[in-house]
C-alpha positions in Angstrom: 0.0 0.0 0.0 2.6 2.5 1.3 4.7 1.6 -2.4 1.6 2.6 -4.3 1.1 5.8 -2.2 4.7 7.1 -2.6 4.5 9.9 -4.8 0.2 9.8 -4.5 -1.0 13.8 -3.3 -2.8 11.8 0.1 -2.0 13.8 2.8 -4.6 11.6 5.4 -4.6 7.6 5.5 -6.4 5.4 7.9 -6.2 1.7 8.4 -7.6 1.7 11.7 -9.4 -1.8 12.8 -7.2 -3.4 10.4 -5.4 -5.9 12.6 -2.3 -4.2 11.9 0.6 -5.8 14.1 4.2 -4.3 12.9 4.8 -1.8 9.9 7.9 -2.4 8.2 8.3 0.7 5.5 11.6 1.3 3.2 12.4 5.5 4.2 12.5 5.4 0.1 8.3 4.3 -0.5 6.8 6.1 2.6 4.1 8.6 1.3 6.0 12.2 0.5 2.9 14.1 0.9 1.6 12.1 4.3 0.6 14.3 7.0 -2.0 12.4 9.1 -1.5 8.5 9.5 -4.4 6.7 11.9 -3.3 3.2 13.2 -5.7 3.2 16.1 -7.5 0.1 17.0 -5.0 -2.4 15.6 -2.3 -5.0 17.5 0.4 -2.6 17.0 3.0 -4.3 20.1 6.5 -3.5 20.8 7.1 -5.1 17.1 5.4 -2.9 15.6 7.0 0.3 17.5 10.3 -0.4 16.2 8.8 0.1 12.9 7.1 3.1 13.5 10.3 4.6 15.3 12.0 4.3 11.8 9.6 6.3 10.3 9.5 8.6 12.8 13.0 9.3 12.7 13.2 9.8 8.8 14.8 12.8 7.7 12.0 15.4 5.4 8.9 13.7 6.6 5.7 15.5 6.3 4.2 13.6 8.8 2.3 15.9 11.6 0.5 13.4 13.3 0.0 10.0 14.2 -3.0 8.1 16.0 -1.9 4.8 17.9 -4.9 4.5 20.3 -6.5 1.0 21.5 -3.7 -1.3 20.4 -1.0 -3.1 22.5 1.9 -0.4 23.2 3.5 -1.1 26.5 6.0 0.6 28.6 8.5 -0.7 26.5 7.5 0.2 23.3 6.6 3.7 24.7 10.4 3.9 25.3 10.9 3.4 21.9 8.6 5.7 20.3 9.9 8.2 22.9 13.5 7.8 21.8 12.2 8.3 18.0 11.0 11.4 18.9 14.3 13.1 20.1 15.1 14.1 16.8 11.5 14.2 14.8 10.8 17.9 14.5 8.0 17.2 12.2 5.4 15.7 14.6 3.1 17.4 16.6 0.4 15.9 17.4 1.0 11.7 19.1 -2.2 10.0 20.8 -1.8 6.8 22.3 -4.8 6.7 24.8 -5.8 3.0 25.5 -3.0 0.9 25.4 -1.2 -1.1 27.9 1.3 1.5 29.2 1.8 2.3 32.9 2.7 5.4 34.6 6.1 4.4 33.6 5.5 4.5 30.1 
């Protein structure tokens, strides 16, 4: 999907309820022009963070925001977003209400 959406004008995509589990995007096909992604109410796990860290982490991204509510992020994978985010200066808007993290997270 992501391949076929490379150089596509989308700037919003939403595969929510999609049983989603781990992303796993080449830098090179995510979507230019993507500014809103929704992955809320998937199986997204610590898997799946390490994924998203990548893209979050990309250099150029147009990415704005991202919806990760309702799937299975715990403390752990929190940490990993987190650490993604150090560096992201794109991003401004990160909701992950409903998932398995503690206070620690």
């Amino acid at each position: 999907l992501f391949r076929a959406l490379r150089d596509s004008p989308i700037e919003r995509l939403s595969c929510q309820k999609c049983c989603i589990q781990a992303i796993e995007i080449e830098n090179v096909y995510f979507p230019r022009h993507l500014m809103h992604l929704y992955l809320s109410n998937n199986n997204i796990n610590i898997d799946g963070c390490h994924g998203i860290a990548k893209l979050l982490q990309r250099k150029n991204t147009a990415l704005s925001s991202l919806y990760l509510t309702m799937n299975k992020i715990d403390d752990d994978g929190a940490g990993i977003l987190a650490d993604a985010l150090r560096n992201n200066t794109s991003l401004t808007t990160l909701v992950l209400k409903y998932n398995m993290m503690t206070i620690e997270g």
